[in-house]
Structure formats: C-alpha cells, structure tokens
LOLUM-258087 format. One record per atom (N, C-alpha, C, O, CB): residue in one letter; y, z, x. Coordinates in steps of 0.05 Angstrom, whole numbers, padded with zeros to 5 digits, always signed. Glycine has a CB too. Layout:
% residues N
AYZX;...
% end
This chain:
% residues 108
X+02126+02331+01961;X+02118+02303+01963;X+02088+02301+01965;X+02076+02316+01981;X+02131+02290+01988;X+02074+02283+01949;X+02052+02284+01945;X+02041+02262+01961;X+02048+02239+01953;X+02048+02284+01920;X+02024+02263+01982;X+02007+02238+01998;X+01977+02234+01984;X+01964+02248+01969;X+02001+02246+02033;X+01971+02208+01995;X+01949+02202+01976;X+01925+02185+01996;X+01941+02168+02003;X+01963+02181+01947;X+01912+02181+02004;X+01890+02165+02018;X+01854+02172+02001;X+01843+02189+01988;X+01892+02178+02057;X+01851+02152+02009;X+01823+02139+01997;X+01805+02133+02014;X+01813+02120+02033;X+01826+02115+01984;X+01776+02138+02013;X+01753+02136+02040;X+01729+02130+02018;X+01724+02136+01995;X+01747+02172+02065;X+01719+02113+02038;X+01690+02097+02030;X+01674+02117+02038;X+01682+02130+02057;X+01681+02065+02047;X+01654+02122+02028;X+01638+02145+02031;X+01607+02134+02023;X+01609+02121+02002;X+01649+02169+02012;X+01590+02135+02029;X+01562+02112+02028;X+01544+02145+02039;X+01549+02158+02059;X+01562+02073+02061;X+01527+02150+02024;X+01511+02171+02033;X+01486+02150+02047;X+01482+02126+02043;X+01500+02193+02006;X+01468+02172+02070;X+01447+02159+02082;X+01424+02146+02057;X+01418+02122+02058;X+01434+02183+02104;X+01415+02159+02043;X+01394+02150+02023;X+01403+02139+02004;X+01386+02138+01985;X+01380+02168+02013;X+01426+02127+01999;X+01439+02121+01971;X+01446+02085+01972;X+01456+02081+01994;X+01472+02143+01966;X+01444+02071+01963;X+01444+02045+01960;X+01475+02042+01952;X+01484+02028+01970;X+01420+02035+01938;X+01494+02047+01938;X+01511+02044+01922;X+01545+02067+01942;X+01547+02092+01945;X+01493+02054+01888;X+01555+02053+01946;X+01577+02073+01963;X+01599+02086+01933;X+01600+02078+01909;X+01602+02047+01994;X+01612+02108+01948;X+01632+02122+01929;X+01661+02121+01939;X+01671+02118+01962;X+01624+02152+01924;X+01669+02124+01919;X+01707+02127+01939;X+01715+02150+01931;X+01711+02155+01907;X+01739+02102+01928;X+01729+02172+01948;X+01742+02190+01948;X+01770+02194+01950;X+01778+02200+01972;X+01734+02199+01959;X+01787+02192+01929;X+01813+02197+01933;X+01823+02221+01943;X+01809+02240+01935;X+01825+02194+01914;X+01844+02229+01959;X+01842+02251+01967;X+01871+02250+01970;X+01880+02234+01985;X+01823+02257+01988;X+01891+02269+01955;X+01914+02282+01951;X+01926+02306+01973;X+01917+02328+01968;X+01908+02294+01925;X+01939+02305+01989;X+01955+02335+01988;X+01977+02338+01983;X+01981+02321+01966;X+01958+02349+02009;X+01992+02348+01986;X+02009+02372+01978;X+02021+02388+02001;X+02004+02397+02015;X+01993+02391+01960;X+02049+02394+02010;X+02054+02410+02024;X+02063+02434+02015;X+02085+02432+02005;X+02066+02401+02036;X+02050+02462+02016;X+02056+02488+02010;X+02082+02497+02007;X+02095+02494+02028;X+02046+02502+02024;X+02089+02505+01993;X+02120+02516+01982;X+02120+02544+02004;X+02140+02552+02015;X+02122+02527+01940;X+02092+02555+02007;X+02108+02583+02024;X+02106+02585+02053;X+02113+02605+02066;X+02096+02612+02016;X+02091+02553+02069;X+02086+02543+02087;X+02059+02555+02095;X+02052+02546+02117;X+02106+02545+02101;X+02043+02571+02086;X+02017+02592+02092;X+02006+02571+02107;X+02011+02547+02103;X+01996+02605+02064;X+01987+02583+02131;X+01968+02558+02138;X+01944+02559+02131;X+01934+02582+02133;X+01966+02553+02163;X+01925+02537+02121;X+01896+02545+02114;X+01875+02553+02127;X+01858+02535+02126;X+01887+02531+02105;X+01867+02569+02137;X+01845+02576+02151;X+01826+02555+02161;X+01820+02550+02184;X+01834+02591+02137;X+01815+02542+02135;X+01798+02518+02155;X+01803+02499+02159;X+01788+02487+02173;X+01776+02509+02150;X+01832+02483+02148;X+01842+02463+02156;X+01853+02467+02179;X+01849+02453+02199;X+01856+02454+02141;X+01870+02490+02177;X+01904+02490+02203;X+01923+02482+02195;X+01943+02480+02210;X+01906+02470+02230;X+01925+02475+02171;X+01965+02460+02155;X+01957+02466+02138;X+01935+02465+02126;X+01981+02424+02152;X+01989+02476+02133;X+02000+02479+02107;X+02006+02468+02080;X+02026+02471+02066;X+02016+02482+02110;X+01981+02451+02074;X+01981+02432+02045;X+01949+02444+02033;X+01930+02458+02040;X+01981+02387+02052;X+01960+02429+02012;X+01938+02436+01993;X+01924+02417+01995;X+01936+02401+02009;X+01943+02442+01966;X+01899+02405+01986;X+01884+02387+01987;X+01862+02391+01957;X+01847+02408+01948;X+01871+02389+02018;X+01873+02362+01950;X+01849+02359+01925;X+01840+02332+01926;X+01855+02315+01935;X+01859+02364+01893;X+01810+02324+01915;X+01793+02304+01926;X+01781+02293+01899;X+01763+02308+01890;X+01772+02316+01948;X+01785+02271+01885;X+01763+02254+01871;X+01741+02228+01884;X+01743+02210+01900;X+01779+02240+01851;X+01721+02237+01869;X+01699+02225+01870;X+01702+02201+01849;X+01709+02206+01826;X+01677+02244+01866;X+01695+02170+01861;X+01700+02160+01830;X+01674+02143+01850;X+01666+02149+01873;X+01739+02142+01813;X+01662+02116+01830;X+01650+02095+01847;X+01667+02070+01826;X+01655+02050+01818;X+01609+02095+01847;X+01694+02074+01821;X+01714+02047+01819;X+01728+02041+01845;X+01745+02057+01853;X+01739+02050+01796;X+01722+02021+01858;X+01737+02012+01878;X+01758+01995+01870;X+01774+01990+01889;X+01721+02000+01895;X+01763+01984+01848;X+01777+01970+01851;X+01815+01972+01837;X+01836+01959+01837;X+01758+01952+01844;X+01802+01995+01828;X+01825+02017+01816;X+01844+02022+01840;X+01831+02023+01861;X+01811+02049+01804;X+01879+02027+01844;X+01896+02038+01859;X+01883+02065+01850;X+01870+02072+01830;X+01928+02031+01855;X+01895+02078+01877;X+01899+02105+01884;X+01907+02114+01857;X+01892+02124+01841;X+01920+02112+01908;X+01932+02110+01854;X+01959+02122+01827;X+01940+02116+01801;X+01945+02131+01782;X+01999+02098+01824;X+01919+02096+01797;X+01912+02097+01771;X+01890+02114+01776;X+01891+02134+01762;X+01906+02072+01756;X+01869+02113+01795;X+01853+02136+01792;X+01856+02163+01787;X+01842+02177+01773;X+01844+02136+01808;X+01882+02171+01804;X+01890+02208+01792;X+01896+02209+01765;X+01888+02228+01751;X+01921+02224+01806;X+01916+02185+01753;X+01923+02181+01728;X+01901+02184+01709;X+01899+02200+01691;X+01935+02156+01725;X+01883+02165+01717;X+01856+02157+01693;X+01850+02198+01698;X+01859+02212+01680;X+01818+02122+01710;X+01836+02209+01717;X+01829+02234+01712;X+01841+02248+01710;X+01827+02268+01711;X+01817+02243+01722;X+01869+02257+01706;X+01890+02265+01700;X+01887+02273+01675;X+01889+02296+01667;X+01908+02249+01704;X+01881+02246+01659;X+01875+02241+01625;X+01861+02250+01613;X+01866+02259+01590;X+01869+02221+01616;X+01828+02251+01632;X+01807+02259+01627;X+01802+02296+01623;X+01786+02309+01609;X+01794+02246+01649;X+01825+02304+01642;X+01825+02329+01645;X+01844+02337+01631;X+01855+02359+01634;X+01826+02337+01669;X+01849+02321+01612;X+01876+02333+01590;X+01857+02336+01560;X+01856+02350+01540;X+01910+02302+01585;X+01847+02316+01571;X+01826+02311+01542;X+01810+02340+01541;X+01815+02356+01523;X+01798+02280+01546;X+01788+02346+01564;X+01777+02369+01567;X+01790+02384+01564;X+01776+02400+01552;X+01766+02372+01583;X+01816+02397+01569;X+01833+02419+01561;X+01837+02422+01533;X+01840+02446+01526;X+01859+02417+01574;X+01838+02401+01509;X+01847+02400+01483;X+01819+02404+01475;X+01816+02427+01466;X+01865+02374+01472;X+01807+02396+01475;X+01770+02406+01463;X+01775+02432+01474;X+01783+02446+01455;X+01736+02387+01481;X+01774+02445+01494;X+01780+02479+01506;X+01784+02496+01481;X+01769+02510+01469;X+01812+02483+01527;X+01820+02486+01478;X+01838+02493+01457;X+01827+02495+01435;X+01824+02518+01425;X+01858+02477+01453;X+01818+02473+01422;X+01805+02474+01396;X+01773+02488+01392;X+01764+02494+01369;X+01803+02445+01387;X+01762+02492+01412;X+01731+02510+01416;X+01744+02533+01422;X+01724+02547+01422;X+01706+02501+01443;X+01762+02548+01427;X+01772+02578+01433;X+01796+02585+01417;X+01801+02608+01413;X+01779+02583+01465;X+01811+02567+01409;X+01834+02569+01392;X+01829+02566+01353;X+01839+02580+01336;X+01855+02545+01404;X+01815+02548+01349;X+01814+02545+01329;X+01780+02555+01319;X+01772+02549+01297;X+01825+02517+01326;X+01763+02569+01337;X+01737+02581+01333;X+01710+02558+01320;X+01691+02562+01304;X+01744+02607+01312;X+01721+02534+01337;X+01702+02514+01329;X+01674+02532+01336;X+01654+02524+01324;X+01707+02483+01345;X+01670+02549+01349;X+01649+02555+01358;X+01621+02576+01335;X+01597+02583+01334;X+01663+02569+01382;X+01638+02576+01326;X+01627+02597+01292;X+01643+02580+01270;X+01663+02589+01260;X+01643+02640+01288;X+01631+02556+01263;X+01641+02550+01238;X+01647+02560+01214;X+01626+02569+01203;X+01632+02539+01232;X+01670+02563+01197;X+01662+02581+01174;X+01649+02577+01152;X+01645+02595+01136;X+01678+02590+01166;X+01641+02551+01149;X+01617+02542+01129;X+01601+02539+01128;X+01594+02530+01150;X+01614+02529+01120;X+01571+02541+01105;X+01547+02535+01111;X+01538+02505+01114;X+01518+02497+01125;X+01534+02546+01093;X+01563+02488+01099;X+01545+02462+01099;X+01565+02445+01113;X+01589+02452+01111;X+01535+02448+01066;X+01560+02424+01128;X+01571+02416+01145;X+01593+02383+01135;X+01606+02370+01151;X+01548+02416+01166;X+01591+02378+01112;X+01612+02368+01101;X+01637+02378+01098;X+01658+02366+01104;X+01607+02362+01083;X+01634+02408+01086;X+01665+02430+01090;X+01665+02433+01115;X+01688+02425+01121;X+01668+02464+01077;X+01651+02440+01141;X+01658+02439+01159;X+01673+02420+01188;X+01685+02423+01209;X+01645+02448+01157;X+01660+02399+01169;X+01675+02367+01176;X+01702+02369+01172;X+01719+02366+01189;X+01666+02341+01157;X+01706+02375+01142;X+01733+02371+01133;X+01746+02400+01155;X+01764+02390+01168;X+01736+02372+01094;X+01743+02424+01160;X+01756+02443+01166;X+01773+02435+01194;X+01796+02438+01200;X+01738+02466+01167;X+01744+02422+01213;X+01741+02414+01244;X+01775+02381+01242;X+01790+02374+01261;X+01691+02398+01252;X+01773+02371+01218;X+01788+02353+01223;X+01816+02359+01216;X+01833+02349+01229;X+01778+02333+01212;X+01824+02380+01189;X+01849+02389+01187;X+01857+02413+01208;X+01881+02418+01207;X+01852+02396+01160;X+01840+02429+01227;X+01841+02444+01253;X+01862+02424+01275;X+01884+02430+01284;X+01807+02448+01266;X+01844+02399+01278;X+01851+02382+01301;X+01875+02373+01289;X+01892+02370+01306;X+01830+02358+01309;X+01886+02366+01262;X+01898+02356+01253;X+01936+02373+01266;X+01956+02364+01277;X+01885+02355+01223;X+01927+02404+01256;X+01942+02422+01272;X+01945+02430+01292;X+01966+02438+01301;X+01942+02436+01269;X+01918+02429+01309;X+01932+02432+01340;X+01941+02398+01352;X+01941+02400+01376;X+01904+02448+01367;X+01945+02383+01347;X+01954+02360+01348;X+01985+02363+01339;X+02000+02349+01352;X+01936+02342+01332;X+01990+02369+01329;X+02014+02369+01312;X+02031+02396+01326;X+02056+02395+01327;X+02004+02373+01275;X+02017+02419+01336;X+02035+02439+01344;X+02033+02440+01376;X+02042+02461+01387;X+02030+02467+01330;X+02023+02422+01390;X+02030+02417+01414;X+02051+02391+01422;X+02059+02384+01444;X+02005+02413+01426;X+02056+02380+01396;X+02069+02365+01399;X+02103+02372+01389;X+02121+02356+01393;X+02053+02345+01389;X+02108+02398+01374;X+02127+02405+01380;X+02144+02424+01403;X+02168+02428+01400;X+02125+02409+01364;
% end
C-alpha cells in the first residue's frame, strides 16, 4: 500500500515556495532503515505546481520518466549515438524508421 503526503517547502533566500510530494512504501522483507527507523521506502518529488493532486503529480512524472527511459533505449539500443551517415537528411530518415521500430516492438 502506497501512502502519499505533500509539504510546502519555502527556502530562507528564495521568494517563490516548492511542494514536495513524498511517497512510501512498506518493505516486503520488513528491514529497518538505518536513518529513518521503519520499514518503508521513501521517494520524494520536487514540483513548484501547487495546484496539481498528489495522484497527478507522480502520474505527470511517472510519464516524464517513461519518456526519458525510451530516448535511453533508442541512444543505446538503436546507436543513435554514432550515426551511420554522413549527411544528415539519411540520418533523419534512419533516426525516424529506428523510432518507428522501437515503438512498434515495445508495443508487442
């Protein structure tokens, strides 16, 4: 079961406050954490949308961090990183029938 709470957070020099969502998690092998003292996991976003729920904020970066995983994929999987052409019209076309396939075989 996943708990969820949210804190206003306003640094001393900063004009503009932040919200921190903050998630845990209760440990499957009950371990306790050293600097907490309980047995959950704890993960924390930084956003400055206040006016967003809790559930859409993990969602919205949820998304964000799905997005960054598929660029990953395609920069280490498909070697966007060494193009194999000199001119960058074939390499347009290569970069778009690439995406075209890892799009297509994550989705089977």
């Amino acid at each position: 079961m996943k708990e969820v709470a949210s804190i206003l957070y306003q640094p001393k020099n900063c004009n503009k406050a932040h919200r921190i969502v903050v998630t845990r998690n209760k440990r499957k092998d009950g371990q306790i954490d050293l600097l907490s003292g309980s047995a959950y996991n704890y993960q924390g976003i930084i956003t400055n949308n206040e006016e967003m729920s809790e559930q859409c904020v993990i969602e919205f970066y949820n998304q964000r961090g799905d997005a960054e995983n598929s660029n990953r994929y395609l920069l280490n999987d498909f070697n966007f990183n060494h193009l194999p052409f000199p001119d960058m019209d074939t390499n347009t076309v290569y970069m778009y029938l690439m995406a075209i396939c890892a799009t297509y075989s994550l989705k089977i």
